[in-house]
N, C-alpha and C positions, 0 to 999 in steps of 0.2 A: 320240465317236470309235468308229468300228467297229475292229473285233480280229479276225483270222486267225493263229490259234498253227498254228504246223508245229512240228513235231518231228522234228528232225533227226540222224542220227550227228553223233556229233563228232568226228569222224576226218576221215571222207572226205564229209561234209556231204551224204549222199543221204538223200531222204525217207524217214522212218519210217511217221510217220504225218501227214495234217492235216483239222484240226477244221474243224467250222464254222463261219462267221462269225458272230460275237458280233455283233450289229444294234443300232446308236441309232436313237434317232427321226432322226438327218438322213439314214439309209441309204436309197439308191439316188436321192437329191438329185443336181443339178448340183454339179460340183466337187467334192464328195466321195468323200475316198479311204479304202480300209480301212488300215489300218494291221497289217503281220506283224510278230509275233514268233517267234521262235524259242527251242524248247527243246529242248537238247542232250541226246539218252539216249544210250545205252549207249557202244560204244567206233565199231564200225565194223562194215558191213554182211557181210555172206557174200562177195560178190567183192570187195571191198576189205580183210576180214579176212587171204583169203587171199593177196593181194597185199603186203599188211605183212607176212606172216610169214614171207615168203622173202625179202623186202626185210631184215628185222632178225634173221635167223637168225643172224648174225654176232655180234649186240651180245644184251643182255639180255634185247629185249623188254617188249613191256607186258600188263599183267593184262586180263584185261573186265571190266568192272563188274556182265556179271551183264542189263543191257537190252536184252531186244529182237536179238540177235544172228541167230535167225534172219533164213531169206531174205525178199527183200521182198514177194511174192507172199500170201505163208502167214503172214507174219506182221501184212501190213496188214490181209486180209482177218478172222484172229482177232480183229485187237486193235478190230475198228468195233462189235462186239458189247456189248464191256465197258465203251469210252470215250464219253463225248460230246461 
């Protein structure tokens, strides 16, 4: 079975980042589908950070966890160097 991981906020579910396709032997066969998974980093992206935060200015709020918070541009492009 092939594999495509994204990684996605977990907030507002916009791409962080995604890999490339983990390849079996039946890849690019007839009928054969890749399979995604999804892994959830940080909290939420730059426009939809800033869109909670005036949304929950009212109530408490939630922390970042610290991933990946910046924008998606500058942070896709840094983050192809270090992952594979």
């Amino acid at each position: 079975m092939c594999y495509l991981v994204v990684e996605k906020f977990s907030v507002c579910r916009c791409v962080y980042y995604e890999h490339s396709i983990d390849m079996c032997a039946a890849y690019g066969t007839t009928g054969h589908k890749i399979q995604e998974r999804v892994v959830l980093v940080g909290y939420a992206c730059d426009v939809h950070s800033n869109h909670q935060q005036e949304a929950s200015s009212s109530r408490s709020g939630y922390s970042d966890s610290g991933y990946g918070t910046a924008s998606h541009g500058s942070q896709r492009q840094s983050s192809r160097g270090h992952r594979r």
